[in-house]
C-alpha positions in Angstrom: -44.9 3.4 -18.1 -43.2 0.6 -16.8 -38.9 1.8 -16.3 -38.5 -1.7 -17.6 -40.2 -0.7 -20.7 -38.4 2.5 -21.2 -35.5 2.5 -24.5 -32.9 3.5 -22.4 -33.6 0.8 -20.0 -33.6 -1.7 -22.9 -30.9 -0.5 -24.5 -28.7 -1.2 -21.3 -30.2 -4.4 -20.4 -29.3 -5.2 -24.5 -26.0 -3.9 -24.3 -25.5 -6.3 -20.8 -26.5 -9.1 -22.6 -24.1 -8.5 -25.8 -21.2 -8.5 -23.4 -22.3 -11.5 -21.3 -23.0 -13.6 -24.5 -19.7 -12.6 -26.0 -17.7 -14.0 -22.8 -16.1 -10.5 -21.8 -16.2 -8.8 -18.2 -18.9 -6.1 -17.5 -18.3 -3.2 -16.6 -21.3 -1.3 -15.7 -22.4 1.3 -13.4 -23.9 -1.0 -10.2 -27.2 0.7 -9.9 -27.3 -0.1 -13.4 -26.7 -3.5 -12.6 -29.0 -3.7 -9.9 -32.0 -2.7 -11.9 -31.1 -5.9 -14.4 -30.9 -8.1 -11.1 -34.9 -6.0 -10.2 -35.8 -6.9 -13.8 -34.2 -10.8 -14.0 -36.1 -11.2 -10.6 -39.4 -9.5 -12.1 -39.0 -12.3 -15.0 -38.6 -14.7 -13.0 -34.7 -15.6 -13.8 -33.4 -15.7 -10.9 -30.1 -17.4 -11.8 -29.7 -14.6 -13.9 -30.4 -11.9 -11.6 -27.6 -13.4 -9.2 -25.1 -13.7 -11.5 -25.8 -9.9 -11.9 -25.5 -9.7 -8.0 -22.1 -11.4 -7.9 -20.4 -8.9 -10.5 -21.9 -6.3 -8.5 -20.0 -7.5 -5.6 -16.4 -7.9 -7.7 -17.2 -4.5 -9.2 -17.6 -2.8 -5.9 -17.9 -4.6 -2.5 -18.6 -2.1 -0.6 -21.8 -0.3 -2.7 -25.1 -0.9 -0.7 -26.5 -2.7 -4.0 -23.3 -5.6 -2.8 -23.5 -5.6 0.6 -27.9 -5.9 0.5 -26.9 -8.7 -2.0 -24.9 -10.0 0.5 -26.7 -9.1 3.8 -29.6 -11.5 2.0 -27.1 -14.1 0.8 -26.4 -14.7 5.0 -29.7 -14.6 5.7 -30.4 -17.5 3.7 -28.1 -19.4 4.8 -29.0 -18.9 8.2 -25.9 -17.2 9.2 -27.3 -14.0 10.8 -23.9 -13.0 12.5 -22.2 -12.7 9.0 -25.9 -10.6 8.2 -25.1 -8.0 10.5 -21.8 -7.8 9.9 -22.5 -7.0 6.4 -25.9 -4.3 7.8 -23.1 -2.7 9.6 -20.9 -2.0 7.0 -24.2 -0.1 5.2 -23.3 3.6 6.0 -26.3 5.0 5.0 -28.8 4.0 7.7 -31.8 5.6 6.6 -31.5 4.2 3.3 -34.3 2.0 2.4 -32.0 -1.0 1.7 -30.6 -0.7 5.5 -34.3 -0.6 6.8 -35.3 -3.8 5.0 -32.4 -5.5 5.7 -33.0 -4.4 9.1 -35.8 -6.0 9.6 -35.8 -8.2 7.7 -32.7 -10.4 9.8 -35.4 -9.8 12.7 -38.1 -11.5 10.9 -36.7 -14.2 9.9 -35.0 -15.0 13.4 -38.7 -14.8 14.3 -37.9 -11.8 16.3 -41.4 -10.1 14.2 -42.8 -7.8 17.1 -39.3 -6.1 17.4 -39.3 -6.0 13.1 -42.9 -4.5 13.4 -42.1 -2.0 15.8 -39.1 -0.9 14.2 -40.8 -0.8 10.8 -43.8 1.3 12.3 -41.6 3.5 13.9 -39.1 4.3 10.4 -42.6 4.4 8.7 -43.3 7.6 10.4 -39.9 9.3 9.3 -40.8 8.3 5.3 -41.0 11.7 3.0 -44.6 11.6 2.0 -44.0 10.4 -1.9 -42.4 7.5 -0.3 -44.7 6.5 1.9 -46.8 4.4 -0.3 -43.6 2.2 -1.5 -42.4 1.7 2.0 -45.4 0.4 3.0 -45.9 -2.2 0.0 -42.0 -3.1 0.7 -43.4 -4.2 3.9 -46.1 -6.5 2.6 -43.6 -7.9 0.1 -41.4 -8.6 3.2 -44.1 -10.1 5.4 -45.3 -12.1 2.9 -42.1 -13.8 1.7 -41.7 -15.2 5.2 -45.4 -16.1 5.2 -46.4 -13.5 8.0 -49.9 -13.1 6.3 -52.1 -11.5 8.5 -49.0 -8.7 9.2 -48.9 -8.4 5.3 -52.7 -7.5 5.1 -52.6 -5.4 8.5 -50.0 -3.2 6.4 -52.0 -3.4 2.9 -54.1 -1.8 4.8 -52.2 1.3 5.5 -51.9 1.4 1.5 -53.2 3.8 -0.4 -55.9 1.8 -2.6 -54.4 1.8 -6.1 -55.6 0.1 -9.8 -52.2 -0.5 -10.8 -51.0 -4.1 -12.1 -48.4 -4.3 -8.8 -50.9 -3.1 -6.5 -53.8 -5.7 -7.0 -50.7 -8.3 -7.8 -49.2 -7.9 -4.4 -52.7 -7.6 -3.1 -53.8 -10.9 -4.6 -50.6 -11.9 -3.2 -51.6 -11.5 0.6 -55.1 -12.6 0.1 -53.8 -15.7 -1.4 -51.8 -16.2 1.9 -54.7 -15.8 4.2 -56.4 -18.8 2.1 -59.0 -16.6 0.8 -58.6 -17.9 -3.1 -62.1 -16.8 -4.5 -60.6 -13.2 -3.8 -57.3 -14.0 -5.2 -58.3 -15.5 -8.4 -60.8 -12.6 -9.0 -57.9 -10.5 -9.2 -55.5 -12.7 -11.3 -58.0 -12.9 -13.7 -58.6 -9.4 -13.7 -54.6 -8.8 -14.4 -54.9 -11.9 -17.2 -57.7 -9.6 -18.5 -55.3 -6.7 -18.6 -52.3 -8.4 -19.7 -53.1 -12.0 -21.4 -49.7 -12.6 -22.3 -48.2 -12.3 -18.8 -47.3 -16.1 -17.6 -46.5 -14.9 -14.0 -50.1 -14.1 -13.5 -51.3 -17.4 -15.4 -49.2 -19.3 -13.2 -50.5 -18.1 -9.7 -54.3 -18.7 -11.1 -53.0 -21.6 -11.3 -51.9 -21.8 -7.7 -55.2 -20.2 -6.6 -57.2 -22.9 -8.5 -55.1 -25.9 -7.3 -55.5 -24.6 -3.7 -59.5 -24.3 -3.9 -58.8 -28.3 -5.5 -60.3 -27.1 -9.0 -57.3 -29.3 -10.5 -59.2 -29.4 -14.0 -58.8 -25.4 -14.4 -55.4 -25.2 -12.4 -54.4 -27.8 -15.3 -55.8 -25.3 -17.9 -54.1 -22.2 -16.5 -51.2 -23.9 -16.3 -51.1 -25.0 -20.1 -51.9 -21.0 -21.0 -48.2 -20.3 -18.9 -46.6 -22.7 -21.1 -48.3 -21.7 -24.2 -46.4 -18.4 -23.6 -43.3 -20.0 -22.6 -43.2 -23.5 -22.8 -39.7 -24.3 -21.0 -41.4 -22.4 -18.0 -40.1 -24.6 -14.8 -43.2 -22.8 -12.7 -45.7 -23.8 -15.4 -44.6 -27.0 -16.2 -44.9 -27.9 -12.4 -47.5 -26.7 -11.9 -49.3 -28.9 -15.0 -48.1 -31.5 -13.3 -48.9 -31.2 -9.6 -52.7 -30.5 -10.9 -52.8 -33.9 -13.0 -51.4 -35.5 -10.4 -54.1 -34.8 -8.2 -56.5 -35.9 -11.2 -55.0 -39.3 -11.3 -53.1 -38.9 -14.5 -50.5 -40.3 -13.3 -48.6 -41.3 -16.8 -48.7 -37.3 -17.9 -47.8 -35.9 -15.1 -44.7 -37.9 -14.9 -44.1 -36.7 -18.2 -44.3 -32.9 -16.9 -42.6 -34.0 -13.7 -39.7 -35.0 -15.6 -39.7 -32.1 -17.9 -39.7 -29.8 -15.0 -36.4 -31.7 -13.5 -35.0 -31.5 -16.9 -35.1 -27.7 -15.8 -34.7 -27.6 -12.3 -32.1 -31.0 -12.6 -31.0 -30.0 -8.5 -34.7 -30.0 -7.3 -35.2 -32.7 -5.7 -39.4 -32.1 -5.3 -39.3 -33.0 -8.9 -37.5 -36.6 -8.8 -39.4 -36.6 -5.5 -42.8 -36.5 -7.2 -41.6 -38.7 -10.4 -41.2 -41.4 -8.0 -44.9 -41.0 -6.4 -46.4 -41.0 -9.8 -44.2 -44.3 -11.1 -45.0 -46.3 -7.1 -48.6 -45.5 -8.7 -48.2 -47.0 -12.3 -46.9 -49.9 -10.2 -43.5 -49.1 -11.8 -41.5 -49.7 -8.2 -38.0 -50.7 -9.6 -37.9 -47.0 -11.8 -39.4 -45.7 -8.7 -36.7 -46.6 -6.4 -34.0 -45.6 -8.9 -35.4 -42.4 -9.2 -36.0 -41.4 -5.6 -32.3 -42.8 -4.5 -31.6 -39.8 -7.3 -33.7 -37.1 -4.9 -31.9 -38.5 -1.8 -28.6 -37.8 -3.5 -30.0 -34.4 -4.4 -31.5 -33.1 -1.2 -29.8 -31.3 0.7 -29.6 -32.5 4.7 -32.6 -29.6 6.0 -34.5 -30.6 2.8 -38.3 -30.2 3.8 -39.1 -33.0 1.3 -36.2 -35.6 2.5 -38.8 -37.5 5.6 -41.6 -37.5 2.5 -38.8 -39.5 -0.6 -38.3 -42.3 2.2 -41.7 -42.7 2.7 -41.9 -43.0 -0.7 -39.3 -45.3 -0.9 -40.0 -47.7 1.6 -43.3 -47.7 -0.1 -41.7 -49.1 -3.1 -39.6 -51.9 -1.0 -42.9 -52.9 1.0 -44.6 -53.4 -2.5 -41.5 -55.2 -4.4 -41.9 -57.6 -1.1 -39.4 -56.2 0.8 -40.2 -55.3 4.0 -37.1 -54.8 5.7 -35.8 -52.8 3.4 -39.4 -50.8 3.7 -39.0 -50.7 7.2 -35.5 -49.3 7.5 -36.5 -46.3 5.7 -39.1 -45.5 8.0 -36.7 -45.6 10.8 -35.0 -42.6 8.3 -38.1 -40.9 8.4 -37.9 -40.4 11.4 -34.1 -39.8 11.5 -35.0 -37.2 8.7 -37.6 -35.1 11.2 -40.8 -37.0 10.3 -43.9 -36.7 13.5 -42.7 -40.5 15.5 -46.1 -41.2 15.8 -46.8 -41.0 12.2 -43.5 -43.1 11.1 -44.9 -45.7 13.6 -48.1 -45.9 11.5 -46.5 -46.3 8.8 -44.5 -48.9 10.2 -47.6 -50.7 11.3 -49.2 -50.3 8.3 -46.3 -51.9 6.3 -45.9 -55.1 9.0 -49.8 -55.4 8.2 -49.5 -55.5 4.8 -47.1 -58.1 4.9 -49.5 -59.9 7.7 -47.2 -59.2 10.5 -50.2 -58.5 13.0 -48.4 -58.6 16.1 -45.9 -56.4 15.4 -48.3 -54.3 13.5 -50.7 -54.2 16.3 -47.2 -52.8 19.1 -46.5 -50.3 16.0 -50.3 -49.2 15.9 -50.2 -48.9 20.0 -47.1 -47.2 20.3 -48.0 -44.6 17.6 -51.2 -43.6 20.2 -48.8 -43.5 22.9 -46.6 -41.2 20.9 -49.5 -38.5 19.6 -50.3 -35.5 20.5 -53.5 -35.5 17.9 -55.0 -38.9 19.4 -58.0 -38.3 17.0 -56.0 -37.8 14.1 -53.7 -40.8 14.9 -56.3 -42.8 15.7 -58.0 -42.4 12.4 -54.8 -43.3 10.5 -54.7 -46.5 12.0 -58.1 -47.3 11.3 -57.6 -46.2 7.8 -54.5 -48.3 7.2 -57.0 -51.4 8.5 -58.8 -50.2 5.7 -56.3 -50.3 3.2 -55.0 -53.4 3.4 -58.6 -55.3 3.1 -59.7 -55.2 6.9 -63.3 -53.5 6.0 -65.0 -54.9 8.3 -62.7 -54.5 11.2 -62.3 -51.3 10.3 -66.0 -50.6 10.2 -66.0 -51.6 14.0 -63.3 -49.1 15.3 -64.7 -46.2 13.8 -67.6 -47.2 15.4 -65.8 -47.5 18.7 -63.7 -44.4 18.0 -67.0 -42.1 16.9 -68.9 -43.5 20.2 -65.6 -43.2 22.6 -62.8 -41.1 21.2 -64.3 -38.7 18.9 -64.9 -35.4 20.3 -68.2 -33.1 19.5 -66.0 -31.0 17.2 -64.4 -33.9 15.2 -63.7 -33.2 11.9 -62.0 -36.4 10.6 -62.9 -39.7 10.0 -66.8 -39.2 8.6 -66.2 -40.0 5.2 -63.6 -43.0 5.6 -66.7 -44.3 7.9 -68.8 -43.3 4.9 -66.6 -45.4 2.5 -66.5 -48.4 5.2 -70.6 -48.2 5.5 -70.5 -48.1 1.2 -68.4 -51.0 1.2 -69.9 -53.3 3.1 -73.5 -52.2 2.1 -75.0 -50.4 4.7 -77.4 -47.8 3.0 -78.5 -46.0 5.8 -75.2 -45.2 7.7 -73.6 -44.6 4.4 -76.1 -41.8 4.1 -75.6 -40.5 7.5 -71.5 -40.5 7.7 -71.8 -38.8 4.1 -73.8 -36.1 5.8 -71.4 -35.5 8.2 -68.4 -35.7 6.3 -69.9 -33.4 4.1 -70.5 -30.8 6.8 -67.7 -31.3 8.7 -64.6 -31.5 6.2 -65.4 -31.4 2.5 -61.7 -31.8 1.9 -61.9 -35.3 2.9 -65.2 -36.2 1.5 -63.5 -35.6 -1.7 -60.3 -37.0 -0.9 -62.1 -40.3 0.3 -64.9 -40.3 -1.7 -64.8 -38.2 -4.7 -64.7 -41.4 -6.9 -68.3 -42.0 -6.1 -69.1 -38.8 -7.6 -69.2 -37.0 -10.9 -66.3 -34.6 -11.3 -68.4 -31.1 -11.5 -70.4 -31.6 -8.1 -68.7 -29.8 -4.9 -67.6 -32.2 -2.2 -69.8 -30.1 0.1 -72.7 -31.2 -2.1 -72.3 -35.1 -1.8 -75.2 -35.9 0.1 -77.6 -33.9 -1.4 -76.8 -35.5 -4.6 -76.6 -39.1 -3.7 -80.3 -38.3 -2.0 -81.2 -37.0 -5.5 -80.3 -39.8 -7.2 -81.8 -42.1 -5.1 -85.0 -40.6 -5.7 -85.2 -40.9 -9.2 
């Protein structure tokens, strides 16, 4: 049985709760405390679990449970002196909380060879009922700073087990290797096991959305909400999947609802503003993404991608200054330069600014280090704003002169060009290709052309099917 199941567990986790809802001080053993932090985190409440943390370090400072607490707070923050400062006050070296904080500060300085080696080596001193936890702490570790393939090259050193946390965590590092047919085998065999379990529902829905099966990512989504329906995971994840189905008016509504829970995040108010720029709703759009500039943070992954988004919105209100100014803070904000020049050019085209599109467009080339890719871009924004038949010409000049044997990109936009402008038989051949090459962007470009249930990588045998009937 679960620990967290046990009556005495749940009495103390009860009594915790009493105290906490009643305003008063706990005072609690801080092992004690530190299982309610493991449980809070196995729930998923994780504001919970470190207000747990933070009384652990008032009650006692200098107890391993604060100072791993606080070893991980510096790591966080990127402040790895402080995070050996706080290792070195652990007396107890061979405890497992040194060893993981111990490598982990390693790890995430990408120091992982001298991590590896130092985990190996421990791994050899580990009594033999504690081997099999050790070595799962490992994956766990790997696999929360996305070191995938050293994950499964220590799942492997696992004994093979049929417990829920075994095939979780296994699911887990399979998922990070991008092999999701295996992972959502496994998450539904868990959801078999326990139905009622929304963490599980929620990453078949991640498993789903990455294979781009948005309908049933949608679907396992709703079951996670079902269960708890102020579930910020769930909620998100409902709306990143309709998102991708075009729903654009619903998922704004789940987008919103997510922020209403996660009011500091700014991927939610980020993504509120893509779907409203689509409704052609620009002036809520621009309210709302000046709201997720204010709320990112300055090393906020997402902070290049809300201005793009916003000078989206100017460039479509008719304001290309204003559009084009927030590229420059794309740019300022980390975004690739040649990209942010493609944008720029694809902005001063839409507003039929062809010279100065056409200097953007060159300098972006100059600037790449993916010439195919950046070529492609260009050729697509062409496309975009009306140029069909110019673009048709430069992917034939690209495919004859640029493209290498191993291309993978630009097939289907040729496809779409060829469709457009009614060329049967080179529509048919750039669809085989694209189909081939990257089915990701046959459906991405031409998945409107096609009914929902037929696999990109199918495209061209259907659309010979059908022209045989």
């Amino acid at each position: 049985m679960d620990y967290f199941d046990d009556e005495e567990f749940r009495e103390m986790l009860a009594d915790y709760e009493r105290t906490v809802e009643a305003g008063e001080l706990v005072f609690m053993d801080v092992d004690d405390l530190a299982d309610i932090a493991d449980y809070y985190q196995q729930q998923g409440r994780y504001d919970d679990a470190q207000r747990v943390l933070e009384r652990v370090q008032e009650l006692d400072p200098d107890s391993i449970v604060a100072l791993d607490y606080m070893t991980h707070q510096a790591i966080n923050e990127g402040d790895f002196e402080s995070a050996e400062q706080y290792l070195d006050r652990m007396d107890d070296h061979d405890a497992p909380e040194y060893t993981y904080c111990r490598a982990e500060i390693w790890i995430a300085q990408q120091q992982v060879d001298k991590a590896d080696d130092y985990l190996r080596r421990c791994l050899k001193e580990v009594p033999a009922e504690e081997y099999q936890d050790f070595v799962l702490d490992t994956v766990n570790l790997y696999t929360d700073y996305g070191y995938n393939e050293k994950a499964m090259e220590w799942m492997m050193r696992a004994r093979q087990e049929n417990t829920d946390d075994f095939k979780e965590l296994m699911a887990r590092t399979l998922f990070g290797l991008g092999k999701y047919d295996d992972s959502e085998r496994i998450f539904n065999e868990l959801i078999d096991r326990h139905p009622f379990q929304k963490r599980y529902w929620n990453a078949l829905a991640s498993t789903q959305f990455m294979k781009e099966d948005y309908n049933a990512a949608v679907s396992s989504s709703e079951y996670a909400i079902a269960i708890d329906p102020g579930d910020a995971e769930g909620l998100l994840a409902k709306a990143n999947g309709l998102y991708q189905l075009e729903n654009y008016e619903e998922a704004l509504d789940y987008y919103r609802r997510y922020s209403e829970k996660m009011p500091d995040d700014e991927f939610g108010l980020l993504h509120q503003g893509c779907c409203l720029i689509n409704l052609a709703r620009n002036d809520e759009a621009l309210e709302v993404l000046q709201r997720a500039v204010d709320k990112a943070p300055d090393d906020s992954p997402y902070l290049a991608e809300i201005y793009q988004e916003i000078a989206f919105a100017y460039s479509e209100q008719g304001q290309p200054e204003s559009a084009l100014y927030y590229i420059d803070q794309t740019e300022a904000a980390g975004y690739n330069a040649a990209d942010a020049e493609v944008l720029r050019g694809h902005i001063l085209l839409s507003h039929d600014r062809l010279q100065e599109a056409e200097s953007a467009f060159q300098q972006a080339v100059r600037l790449s280090t993916d010439r195919e890719q950046t070529v492609v871009r260009i050729i697509v924004s062409i496309y975009d704003n009306h140029y069909v038949d110019t673009a048709y010409k430069m992917f034939q000049n690209f495919f004859s002169n640029i493209a290498g044997d191993d291309c993978r990109v630009g097939y289907a936009y040729m496809a779409l060009c060829c469709y457009d402008l009614q060329k049967s038989d080179e529509f048919l051949g750039y669809l085989k290709e694209a189909c081939e090459r990257n089915p990701h962007e046959a459906r991405t470009v031409l998945g409107h052309l096609f009914p929902a249930d037929v696999k990109a990588a199918d495209y061209y045998q259907y659309m010979i099917d059908k022209m045989k009937q």
